[in-house]
C-alpha positions in Angstrom: -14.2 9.1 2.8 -17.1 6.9 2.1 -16.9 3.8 4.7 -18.0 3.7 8.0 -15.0 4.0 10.3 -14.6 7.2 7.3 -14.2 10.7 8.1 -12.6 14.1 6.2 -9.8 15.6 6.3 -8.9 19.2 5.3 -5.8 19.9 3.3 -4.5 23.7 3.0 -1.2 24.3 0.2 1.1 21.6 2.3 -0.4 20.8 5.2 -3.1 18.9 7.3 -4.8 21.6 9.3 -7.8 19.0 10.4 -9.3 15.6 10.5 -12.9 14.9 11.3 -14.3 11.4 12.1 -17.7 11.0 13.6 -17.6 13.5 16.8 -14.0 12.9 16.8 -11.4 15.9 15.6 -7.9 16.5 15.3 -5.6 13.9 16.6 -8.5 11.5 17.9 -10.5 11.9 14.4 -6.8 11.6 12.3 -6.5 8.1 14.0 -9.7 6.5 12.8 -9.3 8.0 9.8 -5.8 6.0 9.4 -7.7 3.0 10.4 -9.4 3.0 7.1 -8.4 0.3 4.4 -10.4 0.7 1.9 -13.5 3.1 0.5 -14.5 5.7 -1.7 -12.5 8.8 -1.0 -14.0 11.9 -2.3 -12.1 15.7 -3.0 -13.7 19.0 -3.3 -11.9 21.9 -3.2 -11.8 25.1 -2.4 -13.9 23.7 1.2 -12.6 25.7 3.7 -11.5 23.3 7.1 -14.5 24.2 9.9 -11.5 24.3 12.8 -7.5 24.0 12.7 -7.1 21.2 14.9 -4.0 19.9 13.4 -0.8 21.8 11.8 1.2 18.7 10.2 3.1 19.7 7.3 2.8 17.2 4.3 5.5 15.1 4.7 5.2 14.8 8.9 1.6 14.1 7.7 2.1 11.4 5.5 4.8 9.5 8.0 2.2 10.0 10.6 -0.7 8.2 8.8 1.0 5.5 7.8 2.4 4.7 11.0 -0.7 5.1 12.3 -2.3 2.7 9.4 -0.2 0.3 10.5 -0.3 0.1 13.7 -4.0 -0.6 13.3 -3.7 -3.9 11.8 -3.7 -5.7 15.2 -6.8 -3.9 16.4 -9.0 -4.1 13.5 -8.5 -8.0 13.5 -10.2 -8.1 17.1 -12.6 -5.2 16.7 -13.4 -5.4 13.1 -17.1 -4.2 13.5 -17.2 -1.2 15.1 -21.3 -0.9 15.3 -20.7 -4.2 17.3 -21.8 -3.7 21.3 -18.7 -4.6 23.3 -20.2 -6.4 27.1 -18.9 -8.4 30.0 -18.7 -12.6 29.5 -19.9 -15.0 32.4 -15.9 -15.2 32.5 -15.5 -11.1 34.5 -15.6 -11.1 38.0 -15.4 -8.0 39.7 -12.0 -9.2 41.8 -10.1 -8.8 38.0 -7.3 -6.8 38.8 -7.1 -4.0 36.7 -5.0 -0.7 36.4 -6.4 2.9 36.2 -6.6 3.3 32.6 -8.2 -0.4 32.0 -10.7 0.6 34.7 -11.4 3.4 32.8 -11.7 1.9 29.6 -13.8 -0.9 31.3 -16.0 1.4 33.2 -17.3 2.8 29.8 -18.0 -1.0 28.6 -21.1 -0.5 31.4 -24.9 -1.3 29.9 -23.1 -2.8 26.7 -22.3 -0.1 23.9 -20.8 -0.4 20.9 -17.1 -0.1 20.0 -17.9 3.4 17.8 -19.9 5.0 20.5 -17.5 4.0 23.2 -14.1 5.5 21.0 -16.7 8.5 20.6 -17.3 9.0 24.2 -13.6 8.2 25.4 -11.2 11.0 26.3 -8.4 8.3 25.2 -7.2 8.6 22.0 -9.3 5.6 19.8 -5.9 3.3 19.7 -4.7 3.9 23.0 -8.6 2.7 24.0 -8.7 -0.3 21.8 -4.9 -1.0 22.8 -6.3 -1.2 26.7 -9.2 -3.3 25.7 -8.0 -5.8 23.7 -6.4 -8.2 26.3 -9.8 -8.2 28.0 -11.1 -9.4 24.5 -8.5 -11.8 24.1 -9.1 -13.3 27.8 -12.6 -13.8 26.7 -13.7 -11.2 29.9 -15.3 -8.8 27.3 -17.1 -10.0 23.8 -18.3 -8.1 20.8 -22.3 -9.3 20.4 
């Protein structure tokens, strides 16, 4: 797929065996590649996948995507550019009360990156990452520059 959240995806006779998305395979590259709306999708066949990192059959694939499409809505409106750095506002103090996961997600928000590289270097899956982040973003504690 031709758009910059795109990625590939490798189809054998009913079934999706892998999805690729940046450095991001199987499940983890399958959800940005459901985040896509729109682009240039282009099919060659007879390309066999590099790895199996997924065995969804086509129907359980199809279901899965577009649950997974639309669960991105949400997300997209408040990270729409992912080549955007995410960093801390005047507004973070480090007595925030966080949980595990949000410090974990935060702790990767260090030296300002942006919102590609940190899904990238996550081992959350891409949603569950933004999911965690956004309330920070909506606070105003964390900004895309």
């Amino acid at each position: 797929m031709d758009h910059p959240r795109g990625g590939q995806l490798w189809l054998d006779p009913g079934e999706l065996v892998h999805a690729q998305a940046w450095t991001l395979s199987g499940d983890a590259g399958l959800q940005v590649v459901c985040s896509v709306t729109e682009g240039t999708f282009v099919f060659e066949a007879d390309e066999p996948a590099p790895n199996r990192t997924l065995a969804l059959r086509r129907d359980a694939a199809l279901r899965r995507m577009l649950d997974d499409h639309e669960s991105w809505t949400p997300l997209l409106q408040a990270f729409p550019d992912w080549d955007r750095t995410l960093r801390f506002t005047p507004r973070w103090t480090e007595a925030q009360p966080v949980t595990r996961a949000q410090y974990e997600a935060l702790s990767r928000v260090q030296g300002g990156t942006t919102v590609r590289s940190l899904l990238e270097r996550s081992p959350q899956p891409p949603r569950t990452l933004l999911e965690t982040l956004r309330p920070f973003l909506a606070a105003g504690l964390i900004e895309l520059a």
